[in-house]
N, C-alpha and C positions, 0 to 999 in steps of 0.2 A: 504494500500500500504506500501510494507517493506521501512524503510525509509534508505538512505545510512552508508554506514560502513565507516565514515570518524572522529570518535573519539578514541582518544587515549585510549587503554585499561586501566584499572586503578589497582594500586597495594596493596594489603592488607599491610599496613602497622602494624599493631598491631599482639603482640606477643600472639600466642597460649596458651593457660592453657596447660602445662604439668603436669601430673597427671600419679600416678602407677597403670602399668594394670598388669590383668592379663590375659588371653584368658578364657572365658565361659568354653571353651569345648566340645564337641559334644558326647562324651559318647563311647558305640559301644563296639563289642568283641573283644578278639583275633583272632588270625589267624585262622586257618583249619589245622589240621594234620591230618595222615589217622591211623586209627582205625590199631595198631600191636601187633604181638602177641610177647610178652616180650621178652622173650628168643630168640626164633628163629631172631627176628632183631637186637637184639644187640650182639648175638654171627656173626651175618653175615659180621655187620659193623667193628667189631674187627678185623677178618680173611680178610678183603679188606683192613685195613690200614695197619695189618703187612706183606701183601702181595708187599703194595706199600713201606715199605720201604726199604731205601738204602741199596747198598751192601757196606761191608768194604773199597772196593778199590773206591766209591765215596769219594772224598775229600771236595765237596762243603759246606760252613756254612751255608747253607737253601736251605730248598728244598719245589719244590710247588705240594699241592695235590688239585685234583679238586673235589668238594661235589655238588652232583647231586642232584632234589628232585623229589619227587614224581609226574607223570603228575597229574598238577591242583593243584597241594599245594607250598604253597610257604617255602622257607631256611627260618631258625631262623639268619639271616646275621648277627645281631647284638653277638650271641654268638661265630660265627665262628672267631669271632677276638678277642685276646687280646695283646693290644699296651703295656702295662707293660713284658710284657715275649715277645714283638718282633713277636709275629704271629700277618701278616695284610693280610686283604681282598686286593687281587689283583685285580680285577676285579669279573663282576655278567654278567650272559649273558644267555640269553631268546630264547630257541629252542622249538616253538610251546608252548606249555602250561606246559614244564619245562626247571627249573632253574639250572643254574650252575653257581655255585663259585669257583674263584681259590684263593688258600691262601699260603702265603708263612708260614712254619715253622722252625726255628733255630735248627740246630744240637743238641742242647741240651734241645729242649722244643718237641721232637718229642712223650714224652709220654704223652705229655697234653692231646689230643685225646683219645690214648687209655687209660686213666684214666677214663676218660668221659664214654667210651666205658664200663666199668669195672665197673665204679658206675653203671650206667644203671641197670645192671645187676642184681647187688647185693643189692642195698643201696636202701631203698623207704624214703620217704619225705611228711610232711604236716599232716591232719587230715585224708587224704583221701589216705595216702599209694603211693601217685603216686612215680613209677620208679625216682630213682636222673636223672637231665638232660632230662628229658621227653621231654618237647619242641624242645631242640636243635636236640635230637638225633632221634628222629622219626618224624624229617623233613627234616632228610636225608635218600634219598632213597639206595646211593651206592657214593662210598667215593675210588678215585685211583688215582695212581701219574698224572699229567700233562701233557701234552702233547705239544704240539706249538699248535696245534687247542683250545687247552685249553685258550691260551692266545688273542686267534683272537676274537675281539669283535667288528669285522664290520659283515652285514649280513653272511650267514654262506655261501652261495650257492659265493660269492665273495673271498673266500679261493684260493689260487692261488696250482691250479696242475703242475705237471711236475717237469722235474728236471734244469729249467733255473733258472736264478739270476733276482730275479726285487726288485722296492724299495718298503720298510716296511717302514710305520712310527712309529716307535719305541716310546712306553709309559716308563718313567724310575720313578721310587722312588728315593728321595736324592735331589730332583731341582737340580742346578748350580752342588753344590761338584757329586754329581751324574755322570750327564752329563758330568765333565770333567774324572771322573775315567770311564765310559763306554768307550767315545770316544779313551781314551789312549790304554784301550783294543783290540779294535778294529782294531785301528789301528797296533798294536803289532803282531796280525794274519795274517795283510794283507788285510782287509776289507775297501772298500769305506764308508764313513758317513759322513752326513752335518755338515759342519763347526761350524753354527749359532744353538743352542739350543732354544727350545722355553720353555720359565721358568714358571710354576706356584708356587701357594705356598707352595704343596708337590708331584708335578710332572714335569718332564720334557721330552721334543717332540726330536726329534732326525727322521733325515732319514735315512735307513740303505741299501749299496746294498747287495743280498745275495739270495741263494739260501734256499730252506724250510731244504733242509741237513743241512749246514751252520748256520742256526739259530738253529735249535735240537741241533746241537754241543753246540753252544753257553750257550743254557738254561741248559749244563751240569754242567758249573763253574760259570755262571753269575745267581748273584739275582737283580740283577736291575730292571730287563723288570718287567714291571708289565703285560703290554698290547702289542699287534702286530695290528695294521691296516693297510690300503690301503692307500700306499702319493699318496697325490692329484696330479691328474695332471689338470692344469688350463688351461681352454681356455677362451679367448676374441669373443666376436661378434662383427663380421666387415662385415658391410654394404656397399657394394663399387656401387653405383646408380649412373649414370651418371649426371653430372650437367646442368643447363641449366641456372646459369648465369654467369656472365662476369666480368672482372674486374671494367667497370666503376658504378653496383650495387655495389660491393664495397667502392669504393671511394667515392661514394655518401655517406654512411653511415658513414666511417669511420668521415666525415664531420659534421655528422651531431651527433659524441659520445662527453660527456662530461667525459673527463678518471674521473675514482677513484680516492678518496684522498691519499697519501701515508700513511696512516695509516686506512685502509679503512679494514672491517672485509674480508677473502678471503675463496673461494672454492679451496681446496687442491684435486689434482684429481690424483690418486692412480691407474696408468694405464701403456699405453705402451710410455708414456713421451707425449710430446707435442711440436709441431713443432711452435715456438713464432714468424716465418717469415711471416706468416700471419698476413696483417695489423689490420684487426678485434680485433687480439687477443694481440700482443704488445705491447698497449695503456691500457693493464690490466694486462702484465704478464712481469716483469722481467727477464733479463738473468741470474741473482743473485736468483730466484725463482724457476730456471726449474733446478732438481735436478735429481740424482739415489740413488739406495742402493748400489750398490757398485761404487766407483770413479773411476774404470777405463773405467767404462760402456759409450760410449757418450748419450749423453739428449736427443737426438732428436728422432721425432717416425716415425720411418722406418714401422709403419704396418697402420696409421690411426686413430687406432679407440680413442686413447686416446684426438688426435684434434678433434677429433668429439665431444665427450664429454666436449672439455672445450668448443668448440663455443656454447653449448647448456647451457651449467652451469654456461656461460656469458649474452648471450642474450636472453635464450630458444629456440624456433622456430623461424628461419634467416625470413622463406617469411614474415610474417606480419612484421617484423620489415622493413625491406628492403623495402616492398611496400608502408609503414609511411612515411610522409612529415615530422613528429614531431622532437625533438631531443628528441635522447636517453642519460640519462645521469647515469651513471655505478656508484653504490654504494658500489661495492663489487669487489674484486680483484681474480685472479687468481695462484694458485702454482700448481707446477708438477713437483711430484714425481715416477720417471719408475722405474718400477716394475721387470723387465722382461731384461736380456742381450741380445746382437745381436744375428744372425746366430751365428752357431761355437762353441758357449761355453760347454764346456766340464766339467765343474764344477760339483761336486755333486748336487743334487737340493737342495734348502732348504727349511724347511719345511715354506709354503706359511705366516704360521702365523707368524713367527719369521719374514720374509720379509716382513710386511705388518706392525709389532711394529718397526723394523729397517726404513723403510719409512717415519712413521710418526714421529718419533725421528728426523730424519735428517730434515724432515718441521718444529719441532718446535726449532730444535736449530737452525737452520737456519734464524726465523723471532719468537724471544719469543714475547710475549706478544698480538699475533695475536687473533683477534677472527675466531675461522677456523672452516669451516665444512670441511671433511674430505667425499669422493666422490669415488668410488670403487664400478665396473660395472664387476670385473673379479669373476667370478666360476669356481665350480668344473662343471663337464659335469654333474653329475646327480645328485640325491636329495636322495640318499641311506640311510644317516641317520637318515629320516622319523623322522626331528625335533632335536633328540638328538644332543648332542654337542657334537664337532669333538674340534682338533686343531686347526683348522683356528676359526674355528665361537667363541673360547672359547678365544682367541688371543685377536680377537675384543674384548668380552667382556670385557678383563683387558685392551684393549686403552681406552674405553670408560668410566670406571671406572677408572683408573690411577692405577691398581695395583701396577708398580713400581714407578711412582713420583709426583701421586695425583692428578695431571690434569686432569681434566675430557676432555671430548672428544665426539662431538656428529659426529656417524659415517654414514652414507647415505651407502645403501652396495644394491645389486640387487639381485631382486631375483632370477634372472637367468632364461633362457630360455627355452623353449621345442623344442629340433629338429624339422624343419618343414615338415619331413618326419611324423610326427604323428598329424599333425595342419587337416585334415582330419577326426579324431577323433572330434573336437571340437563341442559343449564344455565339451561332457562329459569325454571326455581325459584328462585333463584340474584338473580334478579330483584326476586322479592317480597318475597325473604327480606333482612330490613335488618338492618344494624350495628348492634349490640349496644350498649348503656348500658356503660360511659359513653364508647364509642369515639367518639360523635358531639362529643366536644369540639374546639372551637377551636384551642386551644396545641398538643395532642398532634400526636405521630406515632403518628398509626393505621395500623395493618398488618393487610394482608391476605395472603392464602396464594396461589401457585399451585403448578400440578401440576409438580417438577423432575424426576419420572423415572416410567420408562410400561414398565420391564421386569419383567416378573412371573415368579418365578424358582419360588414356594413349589410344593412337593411337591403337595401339598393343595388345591391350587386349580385344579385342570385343569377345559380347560373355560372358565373365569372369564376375565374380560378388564380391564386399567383402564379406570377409567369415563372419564379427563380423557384429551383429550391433550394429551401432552407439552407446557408452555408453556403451557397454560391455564389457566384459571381451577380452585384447589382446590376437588373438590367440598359443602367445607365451611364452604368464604369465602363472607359476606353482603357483598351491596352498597347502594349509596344511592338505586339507578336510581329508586325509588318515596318519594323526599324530597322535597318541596317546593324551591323554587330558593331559600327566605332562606335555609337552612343552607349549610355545605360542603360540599363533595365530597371522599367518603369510599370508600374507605383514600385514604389517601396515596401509601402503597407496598405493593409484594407484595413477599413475599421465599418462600424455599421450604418448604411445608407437604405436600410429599410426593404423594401418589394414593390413591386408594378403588379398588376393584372388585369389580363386577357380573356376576351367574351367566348361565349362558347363560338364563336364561328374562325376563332385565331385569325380574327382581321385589326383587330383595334385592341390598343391597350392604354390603362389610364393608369393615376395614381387613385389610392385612396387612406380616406383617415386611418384605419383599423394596422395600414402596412407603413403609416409613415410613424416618425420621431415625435414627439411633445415638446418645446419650446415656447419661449416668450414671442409674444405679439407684440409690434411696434407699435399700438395704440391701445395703449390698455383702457382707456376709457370707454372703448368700444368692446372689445374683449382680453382676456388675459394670456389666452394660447392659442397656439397654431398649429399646423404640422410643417417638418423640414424633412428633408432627406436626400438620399444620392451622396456625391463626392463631397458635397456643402457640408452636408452634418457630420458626414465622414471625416472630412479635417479639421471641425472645430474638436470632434471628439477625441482627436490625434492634438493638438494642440492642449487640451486640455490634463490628457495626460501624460506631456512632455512638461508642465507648468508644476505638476503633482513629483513630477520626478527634480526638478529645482528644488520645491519646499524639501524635500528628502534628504537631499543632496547640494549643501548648499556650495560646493565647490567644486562640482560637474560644469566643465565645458559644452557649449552647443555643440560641438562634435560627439562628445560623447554621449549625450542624452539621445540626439539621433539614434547614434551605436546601439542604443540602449533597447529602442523601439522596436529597430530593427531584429536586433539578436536574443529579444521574447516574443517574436514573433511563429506561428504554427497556420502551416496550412490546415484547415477543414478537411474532414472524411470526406466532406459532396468535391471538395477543390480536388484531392488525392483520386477521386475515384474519374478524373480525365487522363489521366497517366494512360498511356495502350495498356493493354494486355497481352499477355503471351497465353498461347492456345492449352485451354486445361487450368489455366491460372488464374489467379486473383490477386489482387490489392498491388500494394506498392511495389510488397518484393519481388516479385516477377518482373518490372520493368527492371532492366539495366542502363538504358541508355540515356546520355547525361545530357544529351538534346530535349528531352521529353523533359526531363527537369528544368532546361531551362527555359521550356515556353510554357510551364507555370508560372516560371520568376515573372516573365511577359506579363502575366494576364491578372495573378494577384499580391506579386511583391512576395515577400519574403513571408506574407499570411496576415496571419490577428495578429495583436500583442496580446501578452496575456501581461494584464494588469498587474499581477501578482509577482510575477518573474520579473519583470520591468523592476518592481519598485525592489526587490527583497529576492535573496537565494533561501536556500534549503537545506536541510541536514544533509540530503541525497542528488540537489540540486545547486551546484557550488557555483559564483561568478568572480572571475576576479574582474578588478577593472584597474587600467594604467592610464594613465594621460603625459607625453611626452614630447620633447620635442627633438627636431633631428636637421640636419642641412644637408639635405639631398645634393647639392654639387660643390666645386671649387675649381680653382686654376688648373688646369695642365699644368703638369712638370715638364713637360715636355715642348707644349704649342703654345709660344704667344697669341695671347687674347684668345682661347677656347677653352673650354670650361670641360667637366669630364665630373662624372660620378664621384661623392666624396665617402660619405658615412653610412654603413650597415650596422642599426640597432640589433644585439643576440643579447634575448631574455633569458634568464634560467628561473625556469617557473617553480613556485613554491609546491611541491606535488605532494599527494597524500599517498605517495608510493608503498608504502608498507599493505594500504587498506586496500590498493588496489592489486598485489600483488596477491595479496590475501584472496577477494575475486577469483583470480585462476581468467580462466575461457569463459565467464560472464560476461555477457556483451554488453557494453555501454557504450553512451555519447559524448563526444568530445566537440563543441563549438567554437568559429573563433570568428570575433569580426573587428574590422581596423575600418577604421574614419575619421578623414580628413577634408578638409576644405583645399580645390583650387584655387587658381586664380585665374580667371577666365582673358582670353583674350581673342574675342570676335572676330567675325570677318570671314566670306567664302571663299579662302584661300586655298583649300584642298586640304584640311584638316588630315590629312592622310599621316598614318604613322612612320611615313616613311620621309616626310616633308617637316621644313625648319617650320610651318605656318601652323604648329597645332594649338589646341586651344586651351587644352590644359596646363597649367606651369608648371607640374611637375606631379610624377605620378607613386606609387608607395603600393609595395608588396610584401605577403606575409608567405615565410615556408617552415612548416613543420621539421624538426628531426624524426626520421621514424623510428622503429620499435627497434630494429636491426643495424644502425646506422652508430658510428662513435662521434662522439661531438667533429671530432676532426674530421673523420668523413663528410659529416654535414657541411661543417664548412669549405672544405674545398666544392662539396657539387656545388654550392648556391654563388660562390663566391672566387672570380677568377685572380683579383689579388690576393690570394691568402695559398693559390698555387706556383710551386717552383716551375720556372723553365722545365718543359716536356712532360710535368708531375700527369699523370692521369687521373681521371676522376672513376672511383670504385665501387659507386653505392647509386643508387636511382631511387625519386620520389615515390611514393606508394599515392598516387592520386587517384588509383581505380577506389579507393576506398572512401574517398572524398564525391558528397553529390553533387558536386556541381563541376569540381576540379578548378584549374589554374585557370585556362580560357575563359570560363563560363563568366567566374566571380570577378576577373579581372574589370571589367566595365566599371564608371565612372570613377566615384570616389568615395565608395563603403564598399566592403568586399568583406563577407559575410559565407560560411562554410561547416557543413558538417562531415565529423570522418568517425564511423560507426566500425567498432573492432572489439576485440578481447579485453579485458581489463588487464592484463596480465604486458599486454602489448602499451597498451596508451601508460601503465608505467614508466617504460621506457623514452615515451615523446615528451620532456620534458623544456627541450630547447628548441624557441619560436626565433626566428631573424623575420626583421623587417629592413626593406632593403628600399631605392629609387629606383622608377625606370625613367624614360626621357620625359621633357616635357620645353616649354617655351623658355621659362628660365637658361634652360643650360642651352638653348639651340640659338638664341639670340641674345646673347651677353650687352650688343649694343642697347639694350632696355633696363639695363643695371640692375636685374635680379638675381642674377646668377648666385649670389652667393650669399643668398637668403636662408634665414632658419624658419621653420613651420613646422606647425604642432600633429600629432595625430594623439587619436584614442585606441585603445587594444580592449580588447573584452575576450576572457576566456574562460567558459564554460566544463564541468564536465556534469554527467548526468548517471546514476544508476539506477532508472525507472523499477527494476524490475528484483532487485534485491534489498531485504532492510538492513541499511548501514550510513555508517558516518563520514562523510569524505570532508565535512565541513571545520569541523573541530580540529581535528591535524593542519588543514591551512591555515588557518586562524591562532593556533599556536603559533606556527612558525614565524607568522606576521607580529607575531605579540598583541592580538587583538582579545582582550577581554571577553571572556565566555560567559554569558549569562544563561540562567536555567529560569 
């Protein structure tokens, strides 16, 4: 019998052996180029670039050409730029199974190319004769000036026709000085554009009104734009369900709240404001706390959904609480910050990320020193950038990371809904239909919804059935199953977004009271509750017990509270029972294949949290938790100005090795997950792992020693400094026993892993390394990161469900942690 989770998690207190690594390796070829014949392609490519250049009467100091490749092969990216002579990659962009790049060129670097062009021709190189530039040049298929489609790097069939004016969100080169020389532009012609720029570290976001004329013109004199996308336009899900109780459920309850302390950690909720005149929410929200982004805006939420959201991200679900005799006593405080102006406003829009860092700016200078989860339930309508990063989701990633003022930031963000004009599809619609902008971010805890209850009570719906079952997938919740593998794996988490259902004829499907949430109503003088539900309620409920885990823990970083959510998280029996089958078999153990695993992670994150495991380990259920930091690069010893891997963290974990050796061939579980924050750096440069343009600044990996493995062995496999000239490597990872494996987990920036064995065996895994892979930092030193320190979190689990014993007590000794009975 599992025994209860009512022990304090315990903390690694001792410092990791830092030691220099270097990455093994993996080996492998180049590219693919396609077999040309000398002459004929490099005279072609010559005659298309002096085709594409300017006439006399252009004035502009850079001009952008777009280099096409061959279907099926990919650009030499990296040659198409050089930063010393002012030619930079503007963007990469993906038409069926060929590449385009756009590049900006300087009036006076215009024969760089055709030199290129010229060598080609004439010049051979090496032992082997090959052509000068061979690689670069015969990985380009056809090479001509730019166009405005040239610069559009949202899907291609989303190109806006005609000859109206709509808003562009304008990608700029130059950050800040940039943005303010476009805007002055701009404005000088007579052109609308948003106020607020949203800043990276060598881009900046801009809205722009205009027609596809209007911008042609523009790209005649301006070199700014790098890129052209689609501004978001954001909607809210608002649940407006009739209520069914009354004022004196409330007052009952309000009676029976123990308010928050005033220094109490709070859920900052990032919506359409919040109406604090409901008594529920008052006794946790300040008038000093309910805020806007702009000050002339009023606080109050004229649409709903943002009061929904804080009564859920206060109490979770009103019925059970409401139907409790017990008292509730609130550890966790409320802010609200609106997002969004009244009717009427006439203002240019801005672009959502800059409103979304302006927000959270106004929450933390408003109450510094708060511990805040940050709670934001708005999207874009659709999931079009199938993972990649947009402005808004790349926004988050610098809150969440503190690009500008070092504060980290853990962000709760939704993953956004699916019209329920396609909930009929379910669930394999469910499929195609992807995460929402800007849920596809790196930092955040993205939440998804499933179905928590399947009884249908309503008067009115006879006949009608819930669409989900129980434990499954909301039929509202989008997934990442149809993302590309460079992204994440998205949600993170499900938490509970309620049920839909469907008339007996499976044409039509609605919500109803009986399958949605209880929460607060934004007008309580009219009524006091409502229903919520979907991704919305799902990530106030995620929010709210990320806030429960600060009060716990009052010296958890945002990364690791993430960590935390993530790594008590369980898929459902109904989730588990999508796994294939093998023929004659049942349940999970029958599947082996670690693909199948991870188009669960797709579709519901890493599962539920369990409340319980979150906050608190077990006699039988142990957690450690580390928070560390490390400097993933440094100089060459070798190359001026190139940076190179510096520091691999090797833990020696505090083990209850006796109790487990005791075990024998008792199987248990061994968990581990590591979370950190990037630092994002935008732009549709070709994010490719193979390319200087990635978006991560730097990435973090964790390896087990196995059961058969001596420290030293481990360390040579993991680590190519720590090997002699010719030394061989003698031992290999045991990853079949791991479900997801190296590949799988590797995506974004938590990476989260179980490895199921003998107890006898996880004895002996005693020693964890965390080590760097590449990222922007080390690939572009000219941005003066490179030799940055950044934090991660480590969380390590073990589990013996299924025998009674103590693995708790032995670690807790060893920690010197007081034992209470």
């Amino acid at each position: 019998m599992a025994k209860p989770f009512n022990r304090p998690h315990l903390f690694l207190q001792k410092s990791p052996d830092a030691r220099p690594f270097t990455a093994p390796g993996s080996g492998g070829g180049g590219k693919r180029s396609r077999s040309r014949d000398r002459a004929t392609h490099g005279a072609q490519l010559k005659a298309e670039f002096e085709a594409a250049l300017p006439d006399e009467e252009e004035t502009a100091d850079a001009f952008r050409f777009e280099f096409e490749s061959e279907p099926g092969f990919e650009l030499e990216l990296g040659s198409l730029e050089s930063e010393r002579k002012g030619i930079l990659l503007l963007n990469v962009r993906r038409l069926g199974d060929i590449t385009f790049a756009t590049v900006l060129i300087p009036r006076g670097e215009l024969k760089y190319f055709l030199e290129r062009f010229e060598d080609y021709l004439k010049k051979s190189r090496g032992p082997k004769g090959n052509p000068a530039n061979k690689d670069l040049v015969e990985s380009i298929s056809h090479v001509r000036r730019a166009s405005v489609r040239a610069l559009w790097t949202d899907p291609n069939e989303r190109f806006p026709f005609g000859e109206g004016a709509l808003w562009w969100e304008v990608w700029l080169r130059g950050g800040r000085d940039g943005a303010a020389t476009f805007q002055a532009s701009i404005r000088h012609v007579g052109l609308n554009v948003s106020r607020t720029p949203l800043i990276f570290a060598d881009r900046a976001v801009l809205n722009l009104w205009a027609t596809v004329l209007e911008v042609s013109q523009i790209l005649e004199w301006d070199s700014l734009i790098a890129e052209l996308r689609e501004a978001k336009v954001s909607t809210a899900e608002f649940l407006a369900l009739a209520s069914y109780e009354q004022v004196p459920w409330t007052r009952d309850l309000v009676a029976r709240v123990d308010a928050p302390p005033v220094n109490a950690p709070s859920v900052c909720i990032l919506d359409t404001g919040v109406n604090r005149g409901h008594d529920l929410l008052a006794l946790a929200l300040s008038a000093t706390s309910c805020l806007t982004v702009d000050p002339a805006w009023r606080v109050d939420d004229l649409h709903g959904h943002g009061t929904q959201m804080a009564g859920l991200a206060l109490y979770g679900d009103l019925g059970p609480v409401l139907m409790s005799a017990t008292r509730v006593p609130l550890r966790h405080r409320l802010e609200s910050v609106k997002l969004f102006p009244g009717p009427g406003d006439t203002h240019a829009p801005e672009v959502y990320g800059a409103v979304t860092q302006e927000a959270a700016a106004r929450a933390q200078v408003n109450a510094p020193g708060t511990a805040r989860t940050f709670c934001m339930a708005v999207t874009s309508p659709d999931g079009h950038e199938k993972g990649s990063p947009s402005s808004w989701s790349s926004a988050v990633d610098g809150l969440a990371f503190g690009s500008a003022d070092g504060e980290r930031r853990l962000m709760c963000i939704s993953a956004g809904n699916i019209d329920p004009a396609h909930f009929v599809l379910y669930p394999e619609g469910n499929q195609t239909e992807l995460i929402r902008d800007p849920g596809q971010s790196w930092n955040a805890l993205t939440v998804g919804a499933y179905a928590d209850r399947d009884t249908l009570s309503d008067p009115d719906m006879v006949g009608w059935s819930p669409l989900a079952v129980r434990g499954g997938l909301c039929p509202s919740s989008p997934t990442s199953v149809a993302w590309k593998p460079d992204w994440p794996n998205k949600p993170d988490i499900v938490m509970p977004g309620g049920n839909a259902v469907i008339d007996p004829t499976r044409t039509q499907c609605e919500f109803t009271n009986s399958l949605c949430l209880l929460t607060t109503h934004h007008l309580p003088v009219v009524r006091q509750f409502t229903g919520s539900g979907e991704t919305s309620a799902a990530t106030a409920l995620a929010a709210r017990l990320a806030a429960r885990l600060h009060a716990e823990y009052p010296r958890l970083w945002p990364e690791t509270v993430r960590a935390l959510l993530v790594h008590s998280s369980e898929w459902t029996e109904e989730m588990r029972r999508s796994l294939p089958q093998k023929r004659r078999g049942t349940g999970e153990k029958k599947t082996k294949k670690k693909g199948d695993y991870g188009k669960l992670l797709q579709m519901y994150g890493h599962g539920v949290p369990s409340e319980s495991a979150a906050l608190f380990s077990a006699e039988d259920a142990l957690t450690l938790v580390g928070q560390y930091e490390i400097q993933p690069y440094g100089p060459s010893p070798e190359k001026r100005n190139q940076l190179v891997t510096r520091d691999m963290h090797l833990h020696e974990l505090p083990w209850p090795e006796e109790v487990l050796r005791d075990l024998g061939e008792t199987e248990v579980e061994l968990r581990v997950t590591l979370s950190y924050f990037i630092e994002p750096l935008p732009g549709e440069r070709g994010y490719s792992q193979s390319q200087r343009h990635r978006y991560a600044s730097h990435g973090l990996r964790f390896e087990l020693k196995t059961a058969t493995e001596t420290p030293e062995a481990f360390n040579l496999r993991i680590n190519k400094a720590a090997r002699a000239e010719g030394q061989r490597v003698t031992s290999e990872s045991d990853s079949g026993q791991w479900r997801f494996g190296s590949d799988i987990r590797s995506a974004g920036s938590i990476h989260s892993d179980r490895w199921v064995g003998t107890a006898v065996d996880l004895a002996n895994k005693h020693q964890l390394a965390v080590y760097p892979t590449v990222g922007w930092w080390k690939e572009r030193p000219r941005l003066g990161r490179g030799e940055a320190r950044t934090r991660y979190a480590l969380l390590v689990s073990i589990r013996t469900p299924d025998v009674d014993t103590d693995i708790y007590t032995p670690v807790a000794i060893q920690l010197q942690v007081p034992i209470t009975t």
